[in-house]
C-alpha positions as CSV (number, residue, x, y, z in Angstrom):
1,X,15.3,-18.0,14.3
2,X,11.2,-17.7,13.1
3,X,12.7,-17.2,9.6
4,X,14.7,-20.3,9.8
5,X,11.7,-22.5,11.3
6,X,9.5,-21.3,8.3
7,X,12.2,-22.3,5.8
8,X,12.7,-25.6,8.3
9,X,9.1,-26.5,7.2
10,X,9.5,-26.9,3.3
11,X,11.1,-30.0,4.6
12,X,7.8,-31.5,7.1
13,X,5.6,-32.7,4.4
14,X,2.1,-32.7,6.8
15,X,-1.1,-30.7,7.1
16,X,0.0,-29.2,10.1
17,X,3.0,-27.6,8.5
18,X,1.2,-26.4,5.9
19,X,-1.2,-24.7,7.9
20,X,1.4,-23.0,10.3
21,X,3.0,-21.8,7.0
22,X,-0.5,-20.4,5.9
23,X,-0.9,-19.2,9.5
24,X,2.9,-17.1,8.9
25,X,2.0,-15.9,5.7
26,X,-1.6,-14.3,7.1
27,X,-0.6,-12.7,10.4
28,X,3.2,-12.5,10.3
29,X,4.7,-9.0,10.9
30,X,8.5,-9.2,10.3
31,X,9.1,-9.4,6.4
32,X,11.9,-12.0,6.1
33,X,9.7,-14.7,8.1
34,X,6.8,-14.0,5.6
35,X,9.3,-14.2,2.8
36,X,10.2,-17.6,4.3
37,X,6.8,-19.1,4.8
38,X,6.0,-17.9,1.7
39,X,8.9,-19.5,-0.1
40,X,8.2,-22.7,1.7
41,X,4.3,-23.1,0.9
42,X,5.8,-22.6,-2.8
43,X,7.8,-25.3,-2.3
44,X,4.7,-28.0,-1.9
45,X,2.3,-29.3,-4.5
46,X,-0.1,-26.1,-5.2
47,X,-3.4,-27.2,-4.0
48,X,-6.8,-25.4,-4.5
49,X,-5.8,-24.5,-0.2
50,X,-2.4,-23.2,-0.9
51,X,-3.5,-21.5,-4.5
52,X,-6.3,-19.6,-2.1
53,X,-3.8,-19.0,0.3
54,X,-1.6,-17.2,-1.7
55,X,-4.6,-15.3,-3.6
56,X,-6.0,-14.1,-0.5
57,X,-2.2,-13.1,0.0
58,X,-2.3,-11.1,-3.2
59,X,-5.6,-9.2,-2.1
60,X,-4.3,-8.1,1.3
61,X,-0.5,-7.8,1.3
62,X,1.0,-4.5,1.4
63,X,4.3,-5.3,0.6
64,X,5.0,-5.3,-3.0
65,X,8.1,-7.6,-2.4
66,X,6.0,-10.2,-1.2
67,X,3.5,-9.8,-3.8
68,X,5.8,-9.8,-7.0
69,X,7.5,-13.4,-5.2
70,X,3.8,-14.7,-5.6
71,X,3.4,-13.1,-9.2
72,X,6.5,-14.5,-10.5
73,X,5.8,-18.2,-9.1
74,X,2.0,-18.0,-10.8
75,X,3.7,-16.9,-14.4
76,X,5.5,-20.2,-14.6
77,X,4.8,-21.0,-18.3
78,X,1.0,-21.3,-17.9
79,X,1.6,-23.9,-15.0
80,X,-1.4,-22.6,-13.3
81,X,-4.2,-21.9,-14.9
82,X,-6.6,-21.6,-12.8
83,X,-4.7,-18.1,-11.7
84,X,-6.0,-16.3,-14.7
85,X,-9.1,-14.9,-13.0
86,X,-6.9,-14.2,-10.0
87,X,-4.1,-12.5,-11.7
88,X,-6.8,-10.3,-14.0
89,X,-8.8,-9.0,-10.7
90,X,-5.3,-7.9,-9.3
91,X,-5.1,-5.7,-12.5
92,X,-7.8,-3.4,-10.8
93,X,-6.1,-2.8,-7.5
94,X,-3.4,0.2,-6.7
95,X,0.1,-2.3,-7.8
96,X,3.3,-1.7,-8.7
97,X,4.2,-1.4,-12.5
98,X,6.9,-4.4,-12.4
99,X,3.8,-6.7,-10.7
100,X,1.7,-5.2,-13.6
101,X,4.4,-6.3,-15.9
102,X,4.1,-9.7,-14.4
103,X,0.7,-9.9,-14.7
104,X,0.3,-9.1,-18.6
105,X,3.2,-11.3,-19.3
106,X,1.3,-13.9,-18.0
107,X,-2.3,-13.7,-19.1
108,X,-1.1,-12.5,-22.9
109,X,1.9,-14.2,-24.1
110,X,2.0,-16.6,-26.4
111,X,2.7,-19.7,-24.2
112,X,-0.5,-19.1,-22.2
């Protein structure tokens, strides 16, 4: 039912959504709620907030599934650039070789 209320709030377009969503994607224990908040806060306009959000998610999360979601949505044909710094520090911590993968596709193709 949690998971279903974070997906629910893609649809509530207010601050206070977005900060419950924020608030699931920090302290949230049971993976598919995460997955859902984390899917939902995609779904919104990226704002400096939700782009911090999700690298402050990046630093801290130990699940790589949850990780690689956040990779794949910041190597959307250079959509982002301000994640380059972010993306290049998460080169130096202990990551999985498919989020490394992500990582170098994005900061040295040839659309970025």
């Amino acid at each position: 039912i949690r998971s279903e209320a974070a997906f629910a709030l893609r649809n509530m377009n207010d601050e206070d959504s977005e900060n419950m969503l924020k608030k699931l994607l920090k302290d949230e224990k049971d993976s598919l709620v995460k997955k859902s908040a984390l899917e939902s806060l995609m779904q919104r306009k990226m704002t400096t907030g939700i782009i911090k959000t999700l690298e402050n998610t990046l630093k801290t999360e130990k699940s790589s599934r949850i990780r690689t979601i956040i990779l794949t949505h910041f190597s959307k044909d250079n959509v982002y650039p301000e994640v380059k710094p972010i993306l290049k520090d998460m080169l130096k911590k202990n990551i999985s070789q498919k989020e490394k993968v992500l990582i170098y596709r994005r900061l040295y193709s040839s659309k970025s």
